[in-house]
ZAKE-163012 format. One line per 2 residues: number of its first residue (from 0); for each residue x, y, z of N, C-alpha, C. Coordinates in pm, whole numbers. Example, Ala and Ser with C-alpha at 12.3 -4.5 7.8 and 13.67 -1.06 7.14 Angstrom:
REM ZAKE-163012
0) 1319,-569,780,1230,-450,780,1320,-330,780 ~ 1285,-225,708,1367,-106,714,1290,3,787 .
//
This chain:
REM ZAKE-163012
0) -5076,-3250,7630,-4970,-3231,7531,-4994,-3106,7450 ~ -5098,-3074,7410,-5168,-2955,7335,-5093,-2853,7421 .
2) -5123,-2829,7558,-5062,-2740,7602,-4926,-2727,7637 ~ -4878,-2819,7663,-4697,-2816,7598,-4668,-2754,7487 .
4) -4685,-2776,7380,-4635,-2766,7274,-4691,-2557,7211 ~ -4774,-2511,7298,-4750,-2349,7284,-4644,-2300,7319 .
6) -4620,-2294,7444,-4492,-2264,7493,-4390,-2247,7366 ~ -4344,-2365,7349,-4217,-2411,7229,-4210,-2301,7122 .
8) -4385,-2295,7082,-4331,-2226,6972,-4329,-2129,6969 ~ -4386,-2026,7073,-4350,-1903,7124,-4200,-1879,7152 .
10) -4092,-1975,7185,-3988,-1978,7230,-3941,-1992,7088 ~ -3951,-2031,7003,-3851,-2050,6894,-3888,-1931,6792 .
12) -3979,-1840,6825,-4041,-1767,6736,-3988,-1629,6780 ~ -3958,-1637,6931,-3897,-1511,6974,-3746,-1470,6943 .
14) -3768,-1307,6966,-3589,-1266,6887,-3495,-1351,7010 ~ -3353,-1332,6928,-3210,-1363,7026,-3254,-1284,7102 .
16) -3184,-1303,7245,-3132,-1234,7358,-2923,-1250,7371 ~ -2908,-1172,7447,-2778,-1201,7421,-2732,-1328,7468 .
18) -2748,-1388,7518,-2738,-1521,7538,-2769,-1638,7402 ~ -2896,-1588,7346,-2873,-1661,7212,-2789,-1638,7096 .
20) -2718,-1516,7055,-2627,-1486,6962,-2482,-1473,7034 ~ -2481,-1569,7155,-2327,-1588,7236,-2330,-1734,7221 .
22) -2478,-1841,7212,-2464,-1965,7160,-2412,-1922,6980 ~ -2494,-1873,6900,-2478,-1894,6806,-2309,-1881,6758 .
24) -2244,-1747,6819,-2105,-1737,6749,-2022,-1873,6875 ~ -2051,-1927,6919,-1947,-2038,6956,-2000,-2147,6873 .
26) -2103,-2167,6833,-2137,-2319,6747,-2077,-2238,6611 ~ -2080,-2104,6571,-2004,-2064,6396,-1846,-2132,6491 .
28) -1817,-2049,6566,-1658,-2092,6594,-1611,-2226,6588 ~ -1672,-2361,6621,-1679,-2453,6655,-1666,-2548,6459 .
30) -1764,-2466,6390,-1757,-2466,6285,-1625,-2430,6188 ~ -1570,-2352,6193,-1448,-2299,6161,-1333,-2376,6190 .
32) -1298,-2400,6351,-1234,-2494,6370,-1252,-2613,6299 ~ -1382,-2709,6289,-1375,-2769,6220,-1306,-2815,6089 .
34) -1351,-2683,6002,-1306,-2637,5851,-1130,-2688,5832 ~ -1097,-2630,5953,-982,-2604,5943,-904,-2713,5950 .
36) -908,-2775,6054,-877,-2918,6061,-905,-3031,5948 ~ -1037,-2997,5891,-1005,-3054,5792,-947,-3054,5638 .
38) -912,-2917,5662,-827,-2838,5551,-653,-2919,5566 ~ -641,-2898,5702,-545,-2932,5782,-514,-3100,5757 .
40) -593,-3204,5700,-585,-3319,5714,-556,-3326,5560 ~ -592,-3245,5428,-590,-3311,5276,-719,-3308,5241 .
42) -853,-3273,5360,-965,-3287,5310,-1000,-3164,5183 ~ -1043,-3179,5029,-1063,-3082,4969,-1194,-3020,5001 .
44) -1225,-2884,4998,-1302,-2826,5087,-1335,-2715,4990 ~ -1315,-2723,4845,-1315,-2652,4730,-1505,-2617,4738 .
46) -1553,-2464,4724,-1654,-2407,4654,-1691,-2439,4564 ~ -1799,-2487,4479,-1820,-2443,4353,-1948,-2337,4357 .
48) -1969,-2301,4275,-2096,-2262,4213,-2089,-2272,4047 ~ -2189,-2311,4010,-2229,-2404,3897,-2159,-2471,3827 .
50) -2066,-2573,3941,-1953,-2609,3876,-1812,-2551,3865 ~ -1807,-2435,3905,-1684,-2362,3851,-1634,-2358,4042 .
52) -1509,-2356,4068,-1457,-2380,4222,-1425,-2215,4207 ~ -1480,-2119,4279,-1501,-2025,4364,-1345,-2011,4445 .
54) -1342,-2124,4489,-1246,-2085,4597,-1129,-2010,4573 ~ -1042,-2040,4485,-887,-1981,4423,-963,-1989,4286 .
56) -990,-1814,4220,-1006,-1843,4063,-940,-1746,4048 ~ -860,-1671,4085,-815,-1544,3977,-765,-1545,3900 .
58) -673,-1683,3870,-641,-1730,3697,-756,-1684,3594 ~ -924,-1690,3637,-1024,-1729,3571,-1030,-1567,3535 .
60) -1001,-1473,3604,-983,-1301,3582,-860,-1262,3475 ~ -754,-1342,3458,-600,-1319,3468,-632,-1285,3288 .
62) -545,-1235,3196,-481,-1276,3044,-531,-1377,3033 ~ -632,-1427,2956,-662,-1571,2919,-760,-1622,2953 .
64) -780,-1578,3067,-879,-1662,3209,-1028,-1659,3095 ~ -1070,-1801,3193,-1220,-1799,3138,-1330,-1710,3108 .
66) -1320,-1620,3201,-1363,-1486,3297,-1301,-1365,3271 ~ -1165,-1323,3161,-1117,-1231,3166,-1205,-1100,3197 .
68) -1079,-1016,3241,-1150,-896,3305,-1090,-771,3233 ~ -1081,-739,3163,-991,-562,3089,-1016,-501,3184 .
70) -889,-432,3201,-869,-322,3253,-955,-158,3201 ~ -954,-190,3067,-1053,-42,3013,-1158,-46,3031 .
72) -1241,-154,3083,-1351,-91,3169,-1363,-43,3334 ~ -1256,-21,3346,-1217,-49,3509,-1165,110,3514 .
74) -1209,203,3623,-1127,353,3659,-1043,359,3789 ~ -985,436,3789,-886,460,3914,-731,437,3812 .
76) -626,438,3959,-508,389,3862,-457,265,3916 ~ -414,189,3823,-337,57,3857,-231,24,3939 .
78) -219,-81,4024,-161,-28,4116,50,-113,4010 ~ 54,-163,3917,175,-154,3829,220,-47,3746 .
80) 336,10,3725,342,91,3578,307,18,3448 ~ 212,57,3362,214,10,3263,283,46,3160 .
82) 343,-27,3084,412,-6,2928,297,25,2843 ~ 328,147,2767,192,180,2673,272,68,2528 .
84) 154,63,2472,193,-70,2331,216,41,2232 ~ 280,-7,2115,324,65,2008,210,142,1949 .
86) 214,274,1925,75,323,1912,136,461,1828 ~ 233,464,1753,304,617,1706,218,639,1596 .
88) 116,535,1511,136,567,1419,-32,684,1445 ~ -98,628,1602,-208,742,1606,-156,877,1603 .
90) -32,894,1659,-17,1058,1636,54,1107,1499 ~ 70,1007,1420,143,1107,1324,-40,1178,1216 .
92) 14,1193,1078,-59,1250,1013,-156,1194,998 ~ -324,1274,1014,-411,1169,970,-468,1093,1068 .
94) -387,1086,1169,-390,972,1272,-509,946,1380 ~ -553,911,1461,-687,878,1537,-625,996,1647 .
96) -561,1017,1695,-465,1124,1821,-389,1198,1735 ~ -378,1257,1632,-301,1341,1557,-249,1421,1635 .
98) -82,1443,1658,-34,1561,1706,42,1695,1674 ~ -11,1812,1650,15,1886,1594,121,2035,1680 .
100) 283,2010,1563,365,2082,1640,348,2222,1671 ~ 258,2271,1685,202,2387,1669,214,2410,1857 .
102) 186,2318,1901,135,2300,2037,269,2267,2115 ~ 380,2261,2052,493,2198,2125,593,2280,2144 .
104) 645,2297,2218,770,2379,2271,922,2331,2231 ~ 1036,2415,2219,1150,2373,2155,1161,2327,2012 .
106) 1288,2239,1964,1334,2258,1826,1286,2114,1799 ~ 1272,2103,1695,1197,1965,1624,1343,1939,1634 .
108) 1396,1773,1574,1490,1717,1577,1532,1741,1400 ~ 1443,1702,1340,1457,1726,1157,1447,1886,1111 .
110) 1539,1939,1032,1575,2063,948,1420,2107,897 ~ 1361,2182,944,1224,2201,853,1226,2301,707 .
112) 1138,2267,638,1188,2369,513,1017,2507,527 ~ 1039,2593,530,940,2720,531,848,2730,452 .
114) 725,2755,481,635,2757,363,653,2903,314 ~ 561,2927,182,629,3049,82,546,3112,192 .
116) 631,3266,212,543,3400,294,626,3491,254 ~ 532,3626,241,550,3739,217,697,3782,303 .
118) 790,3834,312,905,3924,332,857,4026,419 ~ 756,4112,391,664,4192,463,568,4173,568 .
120) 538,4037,529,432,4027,615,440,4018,738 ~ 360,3979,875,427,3980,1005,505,3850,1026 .
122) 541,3732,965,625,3652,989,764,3734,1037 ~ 815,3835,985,950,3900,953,922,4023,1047 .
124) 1029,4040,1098,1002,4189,1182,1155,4277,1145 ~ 1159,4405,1225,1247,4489,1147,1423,4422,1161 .
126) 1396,4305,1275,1583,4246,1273,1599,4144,1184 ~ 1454,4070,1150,1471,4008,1082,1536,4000,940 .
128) 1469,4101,881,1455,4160,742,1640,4251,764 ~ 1692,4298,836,1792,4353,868,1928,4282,845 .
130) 1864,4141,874,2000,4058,888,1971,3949,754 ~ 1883,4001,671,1850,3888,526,1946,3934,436 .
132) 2076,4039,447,2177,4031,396,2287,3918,414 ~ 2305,3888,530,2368,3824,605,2335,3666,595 .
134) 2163,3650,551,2149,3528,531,2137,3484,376 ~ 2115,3561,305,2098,3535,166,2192,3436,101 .
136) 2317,3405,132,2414,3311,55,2325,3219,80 ~ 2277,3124,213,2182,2986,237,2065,3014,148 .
138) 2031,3126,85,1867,3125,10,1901,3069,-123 ~ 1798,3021,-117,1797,3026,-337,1745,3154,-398 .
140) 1818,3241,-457,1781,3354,-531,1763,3315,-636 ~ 1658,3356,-688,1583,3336,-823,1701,3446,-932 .
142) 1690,3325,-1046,1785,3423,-1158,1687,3558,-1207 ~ 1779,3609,-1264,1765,3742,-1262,1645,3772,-1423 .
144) 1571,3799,-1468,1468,3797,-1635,1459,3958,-1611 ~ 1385,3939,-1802,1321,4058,-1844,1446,4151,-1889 .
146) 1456,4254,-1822,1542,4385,-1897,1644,4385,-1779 ~ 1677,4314,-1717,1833,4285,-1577,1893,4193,-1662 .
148) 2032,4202,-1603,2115,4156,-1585,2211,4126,-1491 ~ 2330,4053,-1517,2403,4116,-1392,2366,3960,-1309 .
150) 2402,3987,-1129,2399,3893,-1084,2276,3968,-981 ~ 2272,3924,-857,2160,3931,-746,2276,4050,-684 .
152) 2365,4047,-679,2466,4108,-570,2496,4216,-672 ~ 2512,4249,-785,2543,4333,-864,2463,4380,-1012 .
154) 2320,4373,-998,2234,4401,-1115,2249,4532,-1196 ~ 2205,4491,-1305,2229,4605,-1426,2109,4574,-1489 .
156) 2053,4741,-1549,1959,4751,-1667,1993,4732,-1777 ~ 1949,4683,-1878,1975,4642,-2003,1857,4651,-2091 .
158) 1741,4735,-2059,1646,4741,-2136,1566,4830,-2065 ~ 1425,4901,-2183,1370,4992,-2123,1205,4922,-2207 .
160) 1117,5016,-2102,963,4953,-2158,919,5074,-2185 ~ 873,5063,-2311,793,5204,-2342,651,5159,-2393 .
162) 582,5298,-2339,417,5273,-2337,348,5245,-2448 ~ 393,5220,-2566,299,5218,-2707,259,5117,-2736 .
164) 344,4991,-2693,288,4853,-2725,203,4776,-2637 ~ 275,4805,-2501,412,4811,-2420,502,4730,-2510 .
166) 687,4780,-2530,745,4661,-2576,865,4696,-2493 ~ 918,4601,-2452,1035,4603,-2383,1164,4635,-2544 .
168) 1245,4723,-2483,1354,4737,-2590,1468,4714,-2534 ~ 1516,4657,-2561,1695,4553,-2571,1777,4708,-2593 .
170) 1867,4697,-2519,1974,4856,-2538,2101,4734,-2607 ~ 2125,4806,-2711,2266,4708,-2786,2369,4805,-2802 .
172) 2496,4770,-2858,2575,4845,-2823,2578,5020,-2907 ~ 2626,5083,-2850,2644,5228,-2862,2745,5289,-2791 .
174) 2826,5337,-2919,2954,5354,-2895,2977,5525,-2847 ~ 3100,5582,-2820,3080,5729,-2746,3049,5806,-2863 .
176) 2993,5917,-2902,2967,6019,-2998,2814,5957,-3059 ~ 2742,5859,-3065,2645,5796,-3138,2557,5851,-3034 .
178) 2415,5891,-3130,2284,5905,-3040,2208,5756,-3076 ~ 2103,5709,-2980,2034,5608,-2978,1890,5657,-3044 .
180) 1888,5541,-3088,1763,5490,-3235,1701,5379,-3222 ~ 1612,5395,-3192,1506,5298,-3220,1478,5161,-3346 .
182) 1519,4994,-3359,1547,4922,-3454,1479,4799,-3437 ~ 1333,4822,-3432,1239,4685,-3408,1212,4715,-3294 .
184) 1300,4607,-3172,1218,4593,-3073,1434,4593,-2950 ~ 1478,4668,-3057,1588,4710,-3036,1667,4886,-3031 .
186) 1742,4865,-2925,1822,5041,-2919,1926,5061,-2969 ~ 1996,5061,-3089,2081,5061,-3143,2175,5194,-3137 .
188) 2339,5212,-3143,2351,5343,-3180,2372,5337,-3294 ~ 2389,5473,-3372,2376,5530,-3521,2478,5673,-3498 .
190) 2571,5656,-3603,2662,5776,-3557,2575,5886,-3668 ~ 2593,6023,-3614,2527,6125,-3657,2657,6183,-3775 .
192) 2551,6198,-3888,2590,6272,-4017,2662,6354,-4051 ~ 2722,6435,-4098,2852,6496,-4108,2740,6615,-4199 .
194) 2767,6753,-4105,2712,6857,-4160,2592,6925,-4033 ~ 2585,6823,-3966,2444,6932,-3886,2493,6822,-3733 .
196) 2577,6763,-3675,2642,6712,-3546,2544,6769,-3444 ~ 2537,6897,-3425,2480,6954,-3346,2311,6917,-3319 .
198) 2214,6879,-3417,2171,6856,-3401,2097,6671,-3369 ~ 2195,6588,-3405,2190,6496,-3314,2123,6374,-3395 .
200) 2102,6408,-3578,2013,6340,-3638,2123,6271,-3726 ~ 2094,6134,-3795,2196,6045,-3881,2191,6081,-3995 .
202) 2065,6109,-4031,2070,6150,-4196,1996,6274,-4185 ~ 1969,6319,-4373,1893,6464,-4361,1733,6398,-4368 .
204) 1771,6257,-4444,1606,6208,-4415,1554,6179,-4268 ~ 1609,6165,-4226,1580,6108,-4073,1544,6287,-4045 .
206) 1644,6346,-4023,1606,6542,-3998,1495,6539,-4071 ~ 1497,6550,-4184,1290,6564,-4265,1192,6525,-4219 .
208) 1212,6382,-4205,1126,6296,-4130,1037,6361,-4000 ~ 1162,6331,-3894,1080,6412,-3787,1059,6588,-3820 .
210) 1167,6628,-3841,1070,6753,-3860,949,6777,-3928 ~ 909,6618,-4007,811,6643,-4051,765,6774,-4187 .
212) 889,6780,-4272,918,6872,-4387,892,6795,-4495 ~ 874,6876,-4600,835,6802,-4729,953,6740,-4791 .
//
């Protein structure tokens, strides 16, 4: 018997030949059929592993599932279109995706209002500045101060600055034949004196004065 039993286990120890992996896939086949038939009868034939049935779980992957799976850890593209979720408020101001029109092509939908810039500067080029006649009614023109008058479309001087104070002087009325005189922080006329016309002075004190006579 001792020597029987070498044989054997040399035989069970040695690789397939093709003859042994042509038994093996007809006893898997044989197996399968099986399966099937008894799938085929009501027999439940459900997987588990540790309890949980393997067999049909993709509910357990799905929205909800025990097991959920996100998509944001997952690359490639999906094989649905997705609807992106309400998310405007990352691009406005401030926002986590801020988007800035700087980068965008064509006309915004809303009237924009201009920030203050120079007239000169390179914002404006020579058609620009050419045709700011043409646009000026839509501007706000600043009223007119100081020694103007008048409107934006038709200005007038009405005062002069002289270097001593500096003081701006108010021109008031002065009628034809009167020379102008100096009256505070005012130009008054003063009609000239009867006896010396020619020379252009109101009184003989005023003539003393500047001439500076005793």
């Amino acid at each position: 018997m001792a020597g029987d039993s070498m044989p054997k286990r040399e035989a069970r120890n040695a690789p397939f030949d093709e003859q042994g992996w042509g038994l093996l896939q007809r006893d898997l086949d044989k197996v399968f059929r099986l399966l099937a038939k008894l799938q085929a009868s009501g027999i439940d034939l459900s997987v588990t592993v540790g309890g949980i049935d393997v067999a049909d779980h993709s509910a357990r992957h799905e929205n909800g599932g025990a097991d959920e799976i996100s998509v944001a850890g997952l690359s490639g593209l999906l094989a649905d279109s997705q609807t992106p979720l309400a998310h405007k408020t990352s691009h406005q101001d401030t926002g986590t995706d801020e988007i800035s029109v700087t980068g965008l092509a064509g006309l915004l939908a809303d009237a924009q209002t201009p920030l203050a810039h120079a007239l000169a500067g390179v914002t404006h080029n020579a058609d620009t500045l050419a045709n700011l006649n043409t646009k000026i009614s839509d501007a706000d023109v600043p009223a007119l101060a100081g020694q103007f008058g008048g409107t934006a479309a038709s200005p007038d001087v009405r005062g002069i600055r002289e270097t001593g104070g500096p003081t701006l002087l108010t021109l008031a009325a002065i009628t034809d034949g009167q020379y102008v005189k100096r009256s505070g922080a005012t130009l008054v006329g003063a009609a000239v004196a009867s006896g010396f016309p020619a020379l252009g002075y109101g009184t003989w004190g005023e003539f003393f004065a500047l001439a500076e006579l005793p």
